[in-house]
Structure formats: structure tokens, C-alpha cells
C-alpha positions in Angstrom: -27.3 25.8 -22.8 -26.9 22.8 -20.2 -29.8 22.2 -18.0 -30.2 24.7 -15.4 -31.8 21.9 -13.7 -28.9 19.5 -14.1 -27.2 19.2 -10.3 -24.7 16.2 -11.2 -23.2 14.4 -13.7 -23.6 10.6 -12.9 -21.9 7.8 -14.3 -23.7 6.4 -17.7 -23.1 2.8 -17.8 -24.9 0.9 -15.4 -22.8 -2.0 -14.7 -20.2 0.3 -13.3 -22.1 0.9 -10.3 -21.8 -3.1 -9.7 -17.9 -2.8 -10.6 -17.6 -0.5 -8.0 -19.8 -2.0 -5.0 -18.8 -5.2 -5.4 -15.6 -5.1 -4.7 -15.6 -3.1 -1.6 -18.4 -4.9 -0.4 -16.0 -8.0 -0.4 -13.1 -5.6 1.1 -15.5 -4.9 4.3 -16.6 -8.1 4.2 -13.4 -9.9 4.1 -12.1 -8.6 7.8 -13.8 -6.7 11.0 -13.2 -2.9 9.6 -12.8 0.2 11.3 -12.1 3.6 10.7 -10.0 3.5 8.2 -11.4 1.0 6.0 -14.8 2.9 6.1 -12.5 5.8 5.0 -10.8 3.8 2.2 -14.5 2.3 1.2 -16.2 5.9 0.9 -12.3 7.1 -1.2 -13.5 5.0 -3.7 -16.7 5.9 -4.2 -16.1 9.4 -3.8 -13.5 8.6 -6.7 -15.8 6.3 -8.4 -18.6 9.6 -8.8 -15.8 12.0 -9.8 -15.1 10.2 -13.1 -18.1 10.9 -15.3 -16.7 14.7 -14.3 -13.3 14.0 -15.3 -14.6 11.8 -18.9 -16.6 15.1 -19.2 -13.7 17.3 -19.5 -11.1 15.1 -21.7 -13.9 15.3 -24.2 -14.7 11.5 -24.1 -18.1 12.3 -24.0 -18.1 14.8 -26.6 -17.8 18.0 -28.0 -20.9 19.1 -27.2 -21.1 17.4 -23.2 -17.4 19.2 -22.6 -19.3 22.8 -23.7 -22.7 22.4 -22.0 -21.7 20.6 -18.9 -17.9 21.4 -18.7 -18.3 24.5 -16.1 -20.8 22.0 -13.9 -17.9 19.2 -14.6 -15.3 21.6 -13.6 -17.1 22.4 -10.3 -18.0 18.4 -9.6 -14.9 17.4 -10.3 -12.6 19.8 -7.7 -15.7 19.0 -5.1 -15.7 15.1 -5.6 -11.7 15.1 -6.2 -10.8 16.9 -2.7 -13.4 15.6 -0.9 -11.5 12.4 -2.0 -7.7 13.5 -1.5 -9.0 14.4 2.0 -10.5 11.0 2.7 -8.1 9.0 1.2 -5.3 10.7 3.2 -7.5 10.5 6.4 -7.6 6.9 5.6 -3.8 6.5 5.4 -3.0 7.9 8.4 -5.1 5.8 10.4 -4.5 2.6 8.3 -1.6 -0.4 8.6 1.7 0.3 6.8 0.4 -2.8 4.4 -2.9 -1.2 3.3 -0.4 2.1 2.5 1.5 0.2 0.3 -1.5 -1.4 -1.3 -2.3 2.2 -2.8 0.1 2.2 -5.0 -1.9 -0.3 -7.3 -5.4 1.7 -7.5 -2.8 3.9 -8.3 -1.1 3.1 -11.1 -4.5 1.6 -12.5 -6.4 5.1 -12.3 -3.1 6.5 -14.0 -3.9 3.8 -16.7 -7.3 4.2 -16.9 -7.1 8.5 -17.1 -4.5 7.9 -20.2 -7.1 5.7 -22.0 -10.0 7.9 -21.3 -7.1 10.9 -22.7 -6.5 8.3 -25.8 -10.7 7.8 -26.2 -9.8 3.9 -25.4 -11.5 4.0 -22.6 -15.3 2.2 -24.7 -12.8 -0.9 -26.4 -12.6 -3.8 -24.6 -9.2 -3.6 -23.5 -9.7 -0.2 -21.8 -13.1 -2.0 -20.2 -10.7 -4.8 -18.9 -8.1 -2.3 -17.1 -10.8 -0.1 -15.6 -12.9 -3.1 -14.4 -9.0 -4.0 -12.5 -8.8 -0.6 -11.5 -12.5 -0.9 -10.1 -11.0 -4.5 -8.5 -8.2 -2.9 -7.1 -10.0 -0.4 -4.8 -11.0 -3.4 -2.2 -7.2 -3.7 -1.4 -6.7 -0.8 1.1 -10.2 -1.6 2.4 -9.2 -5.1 3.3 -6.3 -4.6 4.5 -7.0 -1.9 6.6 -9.9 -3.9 8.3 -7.7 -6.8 9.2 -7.7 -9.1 5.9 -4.0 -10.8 5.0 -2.6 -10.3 1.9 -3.2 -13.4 0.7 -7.2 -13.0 0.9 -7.1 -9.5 0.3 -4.9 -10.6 -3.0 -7.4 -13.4 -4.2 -10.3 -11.2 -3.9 -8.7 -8.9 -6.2 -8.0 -11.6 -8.7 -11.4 -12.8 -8.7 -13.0 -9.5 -9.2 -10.2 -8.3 -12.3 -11.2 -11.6 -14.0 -15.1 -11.9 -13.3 -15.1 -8.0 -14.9 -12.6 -9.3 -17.9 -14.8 -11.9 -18.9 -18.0 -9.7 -18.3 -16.3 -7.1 -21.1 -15.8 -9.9 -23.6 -19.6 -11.2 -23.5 -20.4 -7.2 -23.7 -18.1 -6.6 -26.4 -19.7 -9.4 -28.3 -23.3 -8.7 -27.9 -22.4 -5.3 -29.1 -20.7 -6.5 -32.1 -23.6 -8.7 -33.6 -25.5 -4.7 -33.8 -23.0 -3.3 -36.1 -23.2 -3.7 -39.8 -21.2 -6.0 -41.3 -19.0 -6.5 -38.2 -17.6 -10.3 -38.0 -19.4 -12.7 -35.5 -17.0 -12.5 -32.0 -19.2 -15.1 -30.3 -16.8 -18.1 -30.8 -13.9 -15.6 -30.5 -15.1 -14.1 -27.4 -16.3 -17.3 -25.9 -12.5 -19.0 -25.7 -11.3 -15.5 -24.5 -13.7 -16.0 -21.3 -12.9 -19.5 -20.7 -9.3 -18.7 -21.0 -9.6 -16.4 -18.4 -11.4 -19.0 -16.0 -8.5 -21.4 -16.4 -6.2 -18.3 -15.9 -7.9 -17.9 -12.2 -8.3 -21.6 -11.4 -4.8 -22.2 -12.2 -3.2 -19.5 -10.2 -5.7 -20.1 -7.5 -5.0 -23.8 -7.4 -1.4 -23.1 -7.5 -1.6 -20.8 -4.6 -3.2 -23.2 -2.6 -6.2 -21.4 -2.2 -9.9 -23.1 -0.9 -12.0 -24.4 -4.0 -14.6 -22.0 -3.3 -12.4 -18.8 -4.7 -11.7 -20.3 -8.2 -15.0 -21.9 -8.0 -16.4 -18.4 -7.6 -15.3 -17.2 -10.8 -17.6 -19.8 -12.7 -20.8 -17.6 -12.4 -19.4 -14.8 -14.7 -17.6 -17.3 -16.6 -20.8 -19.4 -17.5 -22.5 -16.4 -17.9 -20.0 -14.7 -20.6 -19.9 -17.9 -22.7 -23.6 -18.0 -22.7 -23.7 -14.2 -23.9 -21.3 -15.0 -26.0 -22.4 -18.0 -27.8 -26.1 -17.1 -27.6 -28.1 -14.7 -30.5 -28.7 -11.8 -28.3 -28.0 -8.8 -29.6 -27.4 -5.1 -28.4 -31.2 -4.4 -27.6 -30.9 -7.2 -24.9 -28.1 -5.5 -22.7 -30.7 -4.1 -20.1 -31.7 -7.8 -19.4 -27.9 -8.9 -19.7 -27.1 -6.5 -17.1 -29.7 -8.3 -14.5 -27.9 -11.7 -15.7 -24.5 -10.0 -14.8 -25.8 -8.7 -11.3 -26.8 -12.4 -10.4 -23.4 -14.0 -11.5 -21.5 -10.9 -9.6 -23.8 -11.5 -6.5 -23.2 -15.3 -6.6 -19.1 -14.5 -7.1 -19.7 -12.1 -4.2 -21.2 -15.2 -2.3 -18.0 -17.9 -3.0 -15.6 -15.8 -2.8 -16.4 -14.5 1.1 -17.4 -18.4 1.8 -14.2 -19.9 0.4 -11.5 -16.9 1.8 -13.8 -16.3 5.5 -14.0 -20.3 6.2 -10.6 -21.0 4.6 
């Protein structure tokens, strides 16, 4: 029987909690916010909590988590998941027509990301990479609402879907060098990341955007090759993860420098 003890179910993997703070951190930061953009800030974590809950019951976590915890999952998830749909639509009311249409991209991307968790793609890195957008996404409403233009509110999302891209390559590596007989991704992995760096300095230069936002990406990018390139292997992922929160951190710091002052 499930812990009698056990009052909630929350998320396993640590670096999520950074995938969801940072970017509405930058989406509060990025304007003067208000009501709604609190509203829209606490949506998302409110949403953020109710997906261990949800894993629970599509079986992601197991045969044996979806009987032991699925009546506490059940009960989570319809608290967690109105208390959100409440929230959220509280939010829209009070928000600007552009932060209403902005929705429609979280959207979409917690559509994706519920069909990969369904599909048990939600662990491969390609899953990783369209939940860490979906995580991205959820500053857009928040910015928006508190007075951010679409441009910014656009770049900071950028910055945040391709910092978390690069961070699920260096993971995906590292994890790879722990599993018998599995081929070195290092090199592999290490070109992915940099690709993905020239990806946002590119657009960002193209869109005329201050140095400081494409320079903000190099942080994560430096710190993905690194992990890529270097011999650590899966028993090194706690102190990867304290790596990751400084190069998130000093992403945070660029990106609110080069979008507030430019």
C-alpha cells in the first residue's frame, strides 16, 4: 500500500524546478507586473506541480507508482489542475488581448508534451527538448501581461528553449557513457550544442537584437560542450546540476541586462 504518510507527489528531476523558475522569473522581470501577470506566474507553477500527478496516471512512472499512488494522483491532479484552470482564466480576463493570444503556444506545447509522456517519450532527449520549450513558453503571458513587447517577451523565450536544448544534450551524454556498451555521444552531442548556439546568435543578430541576449546563451553553451566533451559520467549529475544552475543564473543575468537596457 502507498504511504499513508505520503501528502504529495513532487516532481522527480531536479532541474525541472530551474526549468520552471527561470523562465518566469525573466517574464516578471522583463516589465512592471500586475495582477495578471502574478496570476499567469503562479498558472504555471500551479501547472508545473500538477505534472508528476498527471506522469503518475499515464503510467510513465510505472506499473507499480499508477497502483500505489494513482488514488493520491487522482486527488492532486483535479486539486492542482482547477486550482489552475481557475487561475489561468482569472489571469485572462484581467490580462492584454496580446498576452491572450500568447496562450495558445504553452498550449500547444503542454498538448505535445502530454502526448509524449502518453507515448513514454517523455525521458529521450527529444521529449526533454520540447518540455524544456514548453517550460520556456510559460514566461510569454507573464511578460506580456506585465507590460513586456513582443519582441523581448519573444527573445526571452528563445533564449530559454535553447539554453534547456543544449542542457538535454550534455544530460543525454553523460547518461550515455553509464550504459553498457552504448556508443560515446560526447563529440556527437558537443556539435549538437554548438549548433544550437549559432542557431540563437544568428536569429538574434538577424533580429537586431542587443549583444547581451545571444551573448546570454553562451553560459549553457560552454557548459554543455564541457559536459559533453569531458569524462564525467552518470554518478556526477548531482554536481552537474549545480554547474547547470550557475550557467542558468548567469543566462538569467544577460538576458534581463541586454532586453531591460536595450
Amino acid at each position: 500500500m502507498a504511504d499513508a504518510t505520503k501528502r504529495f507527489l513532487w516532481p522527480r528531476e531536479h532541474g525541472a524546478w530551474g526549468q520552471m523558475a527561470m523562465p518566469l522569473a525573466t517574464g516578471l522581470a522583463l516589465g512592471r507586473p500586475g495582477a495578471a501577470a502574478w496570476l499567469f506566474a503562479l498558472a504555471g507553477a500551479l501547472a508545473f506541480l500538477a505534472h508528476e500527478p498527471a506522469l503518475v496516471l499515464l503510467g510513465t512512472r510505472g506499473l507499480r507508482s499508477a497502483r500505489e499512488d494513482g488514488p493520491l494522483a487522482r486527488r492532486l491532479l483535479a486539486t492542482l489542475g482547477g486550482a489552475t484552470a481557475v487561475v489561468g482564466l482569472a489571469a485572462a480576463v484581467l490580462a492584454p488581448p496580446a498576452a491572450r493570444l500568447s496562450l495558445a503556444v504553452p498550449a500547444g506545447l503542454l498538448l505535445a508534451t502530454l502526448w509524449l509522456a502518453r507515448r513514454r517519450l517523455e525521458m529521450t532527449t527529444g521529449g526533454e527538448v520540447v518540455i524544456g520549450a514548453a517550460m520556456a513558453s510559460s514566461l510569454l503571458p507573464v511578460a506580456l501581461s506585465g507590460g513586456a513587447s513582443p519582441r523581448a517577451a519573444a527573445a526571452a523565450f528563445g533564449v530559454w528553449a535553447l539554453s534547456f536544448a543544449m542542457a538535454a544534450v550534455a544530460v543525454e551524454a553523460v547518461l550515455a557513457r553509464g550504459r553498457p556498451g552504448a556508443p560515446d555521444l560526447g563529440r556527437r552531442n558537443a556539435l549538437l550544442a554548438a549548433s544550437l548556439l549559432a542557431l540563437g546568435v544568428g536569429t538574434a543578430l538577424a533580429a537586431g537584437l542587443p549583444w547581451l541576449v545571444p551573448a546570454s546563451l553562451l553560459p549553457t553553451a560552454l557548459f554543455g560542450v564541457a559536459a559533453c566533451l569531458g569524462r564525467s559520467g552518470p554518478d556526477r549529475l548531482k554536481q552537474m546540476g549545480w554547474g547547470l544552475v550557475a550557467s542558468t543564473s548567469a543566462t538569467l543575468a544577460g538576458l534581463l541586462w541586454g532586453l531591460r537596457g536595450g
